[in-house]
C-alpha positions in Angstrom: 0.0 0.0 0.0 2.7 2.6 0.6 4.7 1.2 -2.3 1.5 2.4 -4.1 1.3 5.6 -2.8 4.9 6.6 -3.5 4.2 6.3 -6.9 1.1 8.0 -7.1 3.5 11.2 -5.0 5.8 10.1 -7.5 3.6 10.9 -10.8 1.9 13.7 -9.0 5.4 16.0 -8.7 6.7 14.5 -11.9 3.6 16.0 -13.6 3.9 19.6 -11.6 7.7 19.9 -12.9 6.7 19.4 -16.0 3.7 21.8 -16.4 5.8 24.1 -14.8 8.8 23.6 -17.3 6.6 23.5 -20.2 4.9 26.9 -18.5 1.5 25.2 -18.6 0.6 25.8 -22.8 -1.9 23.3 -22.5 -4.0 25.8 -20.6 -3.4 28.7 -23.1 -6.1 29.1 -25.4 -6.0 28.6 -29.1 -4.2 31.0 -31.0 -6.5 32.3 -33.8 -4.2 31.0 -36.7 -4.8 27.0 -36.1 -1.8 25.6 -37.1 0.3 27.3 -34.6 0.2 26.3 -31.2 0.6 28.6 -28.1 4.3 27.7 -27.2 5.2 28.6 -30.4 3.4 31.8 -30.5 5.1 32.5 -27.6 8.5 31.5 -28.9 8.2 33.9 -31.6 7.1 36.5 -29.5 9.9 35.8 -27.0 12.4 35.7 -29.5 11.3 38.5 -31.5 12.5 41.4 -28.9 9.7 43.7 -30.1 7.1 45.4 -28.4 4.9 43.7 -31.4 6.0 40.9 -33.0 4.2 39.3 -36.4 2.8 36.3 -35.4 1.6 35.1 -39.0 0.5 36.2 -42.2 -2.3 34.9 -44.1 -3.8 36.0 -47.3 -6.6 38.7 -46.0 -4.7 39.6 -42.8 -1.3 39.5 -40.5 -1.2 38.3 -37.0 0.6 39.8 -34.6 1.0 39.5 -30.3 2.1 42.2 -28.2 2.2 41.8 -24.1 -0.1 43.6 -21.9 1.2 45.0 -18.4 -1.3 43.2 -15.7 -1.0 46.6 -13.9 -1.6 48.9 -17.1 -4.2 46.7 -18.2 -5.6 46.8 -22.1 -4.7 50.8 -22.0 -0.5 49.8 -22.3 -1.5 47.2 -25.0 -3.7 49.5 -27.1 -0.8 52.2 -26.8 1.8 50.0 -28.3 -0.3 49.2 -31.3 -1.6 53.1 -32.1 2.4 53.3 -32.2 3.3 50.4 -34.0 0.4 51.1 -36.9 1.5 55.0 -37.0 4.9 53.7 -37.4 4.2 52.4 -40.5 2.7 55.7 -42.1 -1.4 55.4 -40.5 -3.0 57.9 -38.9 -4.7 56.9 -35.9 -9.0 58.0 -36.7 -10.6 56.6 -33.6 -11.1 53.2 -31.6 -14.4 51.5 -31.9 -15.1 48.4 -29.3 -12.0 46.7 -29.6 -10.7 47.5 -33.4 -8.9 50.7 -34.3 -9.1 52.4 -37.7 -6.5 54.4 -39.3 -6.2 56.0 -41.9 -3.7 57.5 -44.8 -4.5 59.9 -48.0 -5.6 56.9 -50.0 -7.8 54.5 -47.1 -8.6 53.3 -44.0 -7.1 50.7 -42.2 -9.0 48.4 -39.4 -6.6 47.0 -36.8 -9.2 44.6 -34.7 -7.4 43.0 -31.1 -8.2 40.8 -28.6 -6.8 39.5 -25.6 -5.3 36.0 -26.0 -4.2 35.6 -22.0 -3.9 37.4 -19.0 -1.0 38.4 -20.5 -1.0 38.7 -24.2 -3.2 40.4 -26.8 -3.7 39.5 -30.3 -3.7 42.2 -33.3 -4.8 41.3 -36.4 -4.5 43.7 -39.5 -5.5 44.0 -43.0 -3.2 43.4 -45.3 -3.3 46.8 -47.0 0.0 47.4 -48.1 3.3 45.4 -47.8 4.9 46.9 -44.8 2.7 46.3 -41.9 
């Protein structure tokens, strides 16, 4: 009996080391691109050293993940990507639920996000022009 209980204190910890070496994906949810899973969204994000990092680009729209501050909420988030799209030559218009437009002489451009975790959000943009 305590041969049996060992183990099972045994399996228990092995399985809390490695959920908390594998920093618990399997409890992220899914990523809106479905081939990609949440580790590596992370790793790309991680490895990316940006404020906003491209995620993925499709053939309508780009994916990309930026972190939100748990103190700063979705108002640090939603200033990182006003400064990301104006970086690239948009004019911020206005904010509208949880999607920005911007705009340039020529048209407007909607930036819709959402948060993926606590701790990430995801942007997705049109694919308007080549260098966003």
């Amino acid at each position: 009996m305590k041969k049996v209980g060992v183990l099972f204190s045994l399996a228990v910890l092995g399985l809390a080391v490695y959920l908390f070496v594998t920093r618990t994906y399997y409890f992220y949810p899914m990523f809106p691109v479905s081939n990609l899973s949440a580790r590596t969204v992370v790793s790309l994000f991680d490895r990316s050293g940006e404020d906003v990092a491209k995620i993925a680009e499709l053939e309508d729209y780009t994916w990309y993940l930026t972190e939100s501050d748990k103190d700063e909420g979705y108002a640090n988030a939603d200033k990182k990507v006003v400064q990301f799209i104006e970086s690239k030559g948009w004019d911020y218009k206005e904010k509208v639920g949880s999607a920005f437009i911007f705009q340039n002489v020529e048209e407007e451009l909607i930036v819709s996000t959402q948060m993926w975790t606590e701790k990430y959000m995801n942007i997705q943009v049109e694919n308007k022009v080549e260098d966003i």
